[in-house]
N, C-alpha and C positions, 0 to 999 in steps of 0.2 A: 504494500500500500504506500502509495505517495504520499509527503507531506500536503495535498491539497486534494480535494476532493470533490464531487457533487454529492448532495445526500442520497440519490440512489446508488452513487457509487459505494458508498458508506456501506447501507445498507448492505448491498451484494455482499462485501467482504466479512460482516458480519455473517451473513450467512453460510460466504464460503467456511468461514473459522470454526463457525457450528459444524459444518458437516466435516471441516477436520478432526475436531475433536470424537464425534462419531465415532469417525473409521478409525484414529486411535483408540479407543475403547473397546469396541465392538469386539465380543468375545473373552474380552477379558475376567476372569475370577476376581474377585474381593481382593483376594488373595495378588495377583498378579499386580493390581491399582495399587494396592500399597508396597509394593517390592521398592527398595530404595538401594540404589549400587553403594551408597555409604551411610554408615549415620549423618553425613553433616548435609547428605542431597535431598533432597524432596523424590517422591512420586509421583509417578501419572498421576494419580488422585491426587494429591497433595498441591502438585501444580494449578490443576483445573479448579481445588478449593478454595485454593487464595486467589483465582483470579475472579471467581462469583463474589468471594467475600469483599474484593477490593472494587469491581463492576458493581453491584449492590450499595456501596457505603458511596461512590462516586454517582451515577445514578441519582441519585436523592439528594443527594448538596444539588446537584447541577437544576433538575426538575424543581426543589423548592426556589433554586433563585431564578427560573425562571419563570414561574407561576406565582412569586412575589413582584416580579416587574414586568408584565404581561402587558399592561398598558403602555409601556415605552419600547414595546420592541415596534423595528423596522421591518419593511418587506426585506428577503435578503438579495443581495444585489450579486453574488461573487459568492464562491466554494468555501466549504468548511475546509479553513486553513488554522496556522498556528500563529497566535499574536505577534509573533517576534521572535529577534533569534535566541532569548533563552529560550521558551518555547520551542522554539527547533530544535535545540541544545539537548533538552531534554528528553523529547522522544527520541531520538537519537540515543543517548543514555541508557534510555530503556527499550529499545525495541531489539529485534531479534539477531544483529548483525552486532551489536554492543559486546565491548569485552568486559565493560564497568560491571562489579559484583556488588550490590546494592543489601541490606538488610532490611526486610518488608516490616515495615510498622505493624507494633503488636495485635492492632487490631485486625490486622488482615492475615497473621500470622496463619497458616493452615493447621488442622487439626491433627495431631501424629498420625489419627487412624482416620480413614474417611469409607464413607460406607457405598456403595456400590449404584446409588443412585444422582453421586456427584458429577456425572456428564448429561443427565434430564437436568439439573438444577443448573449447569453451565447452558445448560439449552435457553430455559426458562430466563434467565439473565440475561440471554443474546437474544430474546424477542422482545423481551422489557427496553432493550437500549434500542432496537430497530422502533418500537412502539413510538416512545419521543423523539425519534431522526423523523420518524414518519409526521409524528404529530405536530411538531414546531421548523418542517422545512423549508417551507415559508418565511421564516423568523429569521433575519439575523442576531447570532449566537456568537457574533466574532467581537463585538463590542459589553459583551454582558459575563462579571467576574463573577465565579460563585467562591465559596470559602470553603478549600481544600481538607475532608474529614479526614484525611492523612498523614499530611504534614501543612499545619497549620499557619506557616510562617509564608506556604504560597497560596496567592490567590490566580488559578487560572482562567481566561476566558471557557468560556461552555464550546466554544470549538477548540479550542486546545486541548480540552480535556475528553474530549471526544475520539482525539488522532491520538492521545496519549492514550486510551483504552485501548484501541486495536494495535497498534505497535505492541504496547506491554503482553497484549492476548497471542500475539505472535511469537514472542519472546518466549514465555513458557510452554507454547504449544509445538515450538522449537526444541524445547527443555525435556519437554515429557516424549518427542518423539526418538530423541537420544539416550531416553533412559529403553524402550524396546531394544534398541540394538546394542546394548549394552550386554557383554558376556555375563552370564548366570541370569538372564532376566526369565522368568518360569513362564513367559508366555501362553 
């Protein structure tokens, strides 16, 4: 995914990530979601839980500050892009070509064990964010900050924070695909 976008383009990729994460799952045991090549690595599961917990808690900052200033938004004129170059900076940082090794804030921390229904609930989260690309695409999102439930110190535009979800979703859907070809993985 580009740093810039049209919301249908949006959408797609959210879709295509859904059906990635899918066919990474598919077939897989409880057992196999949680195989982890080290103590210090995450899981299949593990990766796809911290990315609903972190889409979830993102989500919801974004949708309340845009359903607090619903009155001020504009038609949008121009693609869901990133405010600037921190903004660039950042998904970059985290997207899936990044070498940067980041420590996930504790609230999005994943679960050690996660249970077998964690890629429906990755599902469910990528239709929730397609639901408000759909709902506010219309809206320019490029001028409206919401306040970051993750790290509190940034506030980013609602289209930043948009590019920042799927980059990040890339990232460990990259993560978890390397944990299958990983030697001992009980597939």
């Amino acid at each position: 995914m580009n740093d810039r976008c049209t919301p249908a383009e949006y959408i797609a990729e959210l879709k295509r990530q859904g059906r990635e994460a899918s066919t990474l799952t598919s077939g897989l045991t409880e057992s196999s979601l949680n195989w982890q090549p080290n103590p210090q690595s995450w899981s299949i599961g593990q990766c796809l839980d911290h990315l609903v917990r972190t889409n979830e808690a993102a989500l919801a900052a974004m949708r309340a500050t845009v359903e607090d200033n619903l009155d001020e938004l504009r038609p949008r004129l121009g693609m869901i892009q990133p405010a600037g170059w921190p903004s660039r900076r950042f998904i970059r940082a985290i997207g899936p070509d990044a070498k940067t090794k980041f420590l996930a804030p504790k609230r999005v921390v994943p679960a050690s064990r996660v249970s077998a229904d964690v890629a429906t609930r990755f599902a469910e989260a990528q239709r929730a964010m397609e639901q408000f690309v759909t709902e506010f695409r219309d809206a320019d999102l490029g001028g409206l900050r919401y306040p970051n439930p993750l790290l509190p110190v940034l506030r980013w535009t609602v289209d930043s924070g948009l590019l920042i979800i799927v980059h990040h979703n890339a990232r460990h859907l990259q993560q978890a695909e390397r944990i299958k070809t990983r030697g001992g993985f009980p597939g």
